[in-house]
TIPAZA-134407 format. One line per field, with one value per residue: y, x, z of N, C-alpha, C in turn; residue in three letters; residue number from 1. Coordinates in Angstrom, 3 decimals. Example, Ala and Ser with C-alpha at 12.3 -4.5 7.8 and 13.67 -1.06 7.14 Angstrom:
TIPAZA-134407
npy -5.690,-2.250
npx 13.190,12.850
npz 7.800,7.080
capy -4.500,-1.060
capx 12.300,13.670
capz 7.800,7.140
cpy -3.300,0.030
cpx 13.200,12.900
cpz 7.800,7.870
aa ALA,SER
i 1,2
***
This chain:
TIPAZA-134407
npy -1.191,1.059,1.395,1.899,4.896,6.545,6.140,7.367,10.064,10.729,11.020,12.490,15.092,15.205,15.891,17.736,19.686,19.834,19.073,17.004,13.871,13.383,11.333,10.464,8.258,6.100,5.340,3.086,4.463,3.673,0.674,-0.762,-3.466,-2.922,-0.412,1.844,3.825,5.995,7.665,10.129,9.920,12.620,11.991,12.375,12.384,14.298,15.800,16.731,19.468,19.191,16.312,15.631,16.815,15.303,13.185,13.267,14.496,11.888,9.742,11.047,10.489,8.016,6.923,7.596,6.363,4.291,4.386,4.667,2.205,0.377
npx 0.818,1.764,3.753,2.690,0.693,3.309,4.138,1.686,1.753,4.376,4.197,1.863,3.294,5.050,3.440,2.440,4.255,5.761,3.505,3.380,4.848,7.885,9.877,11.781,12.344,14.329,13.207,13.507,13.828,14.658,15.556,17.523,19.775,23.475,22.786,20.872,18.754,18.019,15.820,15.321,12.400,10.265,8.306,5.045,3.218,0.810,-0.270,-3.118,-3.293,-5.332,-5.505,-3.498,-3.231,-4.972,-3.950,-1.553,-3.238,-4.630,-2.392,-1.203,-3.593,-3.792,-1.572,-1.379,-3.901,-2.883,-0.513,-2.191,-3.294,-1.832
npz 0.000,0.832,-1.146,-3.495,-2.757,-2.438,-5.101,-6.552,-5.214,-6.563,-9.013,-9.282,-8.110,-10.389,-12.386,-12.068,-11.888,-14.124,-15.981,-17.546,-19.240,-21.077,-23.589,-25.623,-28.457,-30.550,-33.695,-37.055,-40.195,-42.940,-43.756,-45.702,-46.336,-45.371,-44.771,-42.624,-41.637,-39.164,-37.039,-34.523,-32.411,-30.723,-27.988,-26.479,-23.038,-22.134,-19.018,-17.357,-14.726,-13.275,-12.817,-11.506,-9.102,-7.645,-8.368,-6.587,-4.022,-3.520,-3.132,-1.016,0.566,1.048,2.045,4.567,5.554,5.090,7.531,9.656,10.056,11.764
capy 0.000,2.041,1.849,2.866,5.984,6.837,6.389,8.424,11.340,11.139,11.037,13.677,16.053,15.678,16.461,19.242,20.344,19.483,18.835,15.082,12.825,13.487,10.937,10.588,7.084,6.013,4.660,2.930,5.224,3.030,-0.328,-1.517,-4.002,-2.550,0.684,1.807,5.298,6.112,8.993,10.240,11.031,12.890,11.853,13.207,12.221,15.202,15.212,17.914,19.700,18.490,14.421,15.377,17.187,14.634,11.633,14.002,14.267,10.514,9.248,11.470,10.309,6.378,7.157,8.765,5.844,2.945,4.438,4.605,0.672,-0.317
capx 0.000,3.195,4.374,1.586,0.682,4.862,4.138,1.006,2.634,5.253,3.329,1.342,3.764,5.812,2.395,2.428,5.745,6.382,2.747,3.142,5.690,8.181,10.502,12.789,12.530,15.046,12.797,14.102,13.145,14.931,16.381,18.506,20.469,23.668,22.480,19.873,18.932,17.209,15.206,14.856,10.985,10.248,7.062,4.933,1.991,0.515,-0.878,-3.882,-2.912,-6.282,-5.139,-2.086,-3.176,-5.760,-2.620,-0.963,-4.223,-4.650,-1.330,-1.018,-4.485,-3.358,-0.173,-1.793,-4.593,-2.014,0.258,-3.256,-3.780,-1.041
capz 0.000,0.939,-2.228,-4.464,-2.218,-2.865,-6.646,-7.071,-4.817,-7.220,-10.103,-9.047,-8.014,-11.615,-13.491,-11.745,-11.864,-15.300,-16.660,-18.276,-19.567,-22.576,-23.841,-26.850,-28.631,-31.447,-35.066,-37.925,-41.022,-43.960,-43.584,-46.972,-46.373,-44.821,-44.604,-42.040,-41.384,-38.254,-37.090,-32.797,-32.287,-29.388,-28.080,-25.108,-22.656,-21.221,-17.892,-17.257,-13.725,-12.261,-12.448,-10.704,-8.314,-7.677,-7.708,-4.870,-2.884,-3.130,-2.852,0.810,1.883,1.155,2.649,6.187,5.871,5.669,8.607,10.976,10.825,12.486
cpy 1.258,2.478,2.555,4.063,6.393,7.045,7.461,9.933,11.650,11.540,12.192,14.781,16.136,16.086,17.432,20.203,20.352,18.747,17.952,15.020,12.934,12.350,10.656,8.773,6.821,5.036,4.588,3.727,4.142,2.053,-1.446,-2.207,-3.248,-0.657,1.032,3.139,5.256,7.429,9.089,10.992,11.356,12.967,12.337,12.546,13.495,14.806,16.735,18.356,18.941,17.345,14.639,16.120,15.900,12.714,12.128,13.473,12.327,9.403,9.620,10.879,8.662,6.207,7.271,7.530,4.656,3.237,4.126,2.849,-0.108,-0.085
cpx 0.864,3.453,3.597,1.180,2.386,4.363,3.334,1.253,3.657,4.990,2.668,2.305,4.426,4.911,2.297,3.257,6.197,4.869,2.443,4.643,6.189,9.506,10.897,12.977,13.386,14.076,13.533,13.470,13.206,15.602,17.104,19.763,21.725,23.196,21.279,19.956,17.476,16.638,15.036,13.497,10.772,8.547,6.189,3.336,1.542,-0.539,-2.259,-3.604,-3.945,-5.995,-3.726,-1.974,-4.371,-4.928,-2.405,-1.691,-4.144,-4.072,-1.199,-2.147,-4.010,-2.841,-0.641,-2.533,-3.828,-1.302,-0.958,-3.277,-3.122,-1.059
cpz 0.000,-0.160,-3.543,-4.209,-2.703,-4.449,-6.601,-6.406,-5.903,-8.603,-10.536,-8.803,-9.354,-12.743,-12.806,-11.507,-13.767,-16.471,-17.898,-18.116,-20.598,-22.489,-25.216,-27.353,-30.186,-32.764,-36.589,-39.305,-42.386,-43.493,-45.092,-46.820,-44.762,-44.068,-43.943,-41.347,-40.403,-37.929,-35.037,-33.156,-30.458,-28.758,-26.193,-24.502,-21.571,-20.207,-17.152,-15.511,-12.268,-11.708,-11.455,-9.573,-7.390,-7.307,-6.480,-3.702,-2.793,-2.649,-1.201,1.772,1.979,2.383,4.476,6.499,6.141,6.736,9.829,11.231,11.261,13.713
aa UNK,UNK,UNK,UNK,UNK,UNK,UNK,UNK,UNK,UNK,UNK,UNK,UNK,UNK,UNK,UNK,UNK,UNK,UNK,UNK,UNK,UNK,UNK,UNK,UNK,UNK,UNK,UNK,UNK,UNK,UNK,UNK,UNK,UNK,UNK,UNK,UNK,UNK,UNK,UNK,UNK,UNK,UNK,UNK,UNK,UNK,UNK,UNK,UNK,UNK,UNK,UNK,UNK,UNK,UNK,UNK,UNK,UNK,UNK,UNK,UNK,UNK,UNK,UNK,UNK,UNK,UNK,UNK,UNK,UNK
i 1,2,3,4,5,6,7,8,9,10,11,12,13,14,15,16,17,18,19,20,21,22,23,24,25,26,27,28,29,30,31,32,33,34,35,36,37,38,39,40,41,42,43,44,45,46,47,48,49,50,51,52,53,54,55,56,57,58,59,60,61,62,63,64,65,66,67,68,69,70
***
């Protein structure tokens, strides 16, 4: 339970710091034999501020609700 509250805090705070997810993936464009010419696309999942403020909240109340039942 620990650890999922941890994720969606984290989750949440980088959509809201940084409003999604961009990463850079390497695609083959032409492949002839020896010759193979590639292309970097840079591709992105945006994250609307609401859902991530909304991970935060949920992640802290987890977080607060799993420490009580011990």
């Amino acid at each position: 339970m620990k650890a999922i509250a941890v994720l969606l805090i984290v989750l949440g705070a980088v959509g809201l710091a940084y409003g999604g997810f961009t990463w850079t993936s390497r695609e083959k464009v032409v492949d002839l034999g020896p010759l193979q010419v590639t292309q970097d696309k840079t591709r992105s999942l945006p994250l609307p501020p609401i859902a991530g403020g909304i991970c935060l909240v949920a992640g802290v109340l987890l977080l607060v609700s799993a420490g009580k039942r011990r």
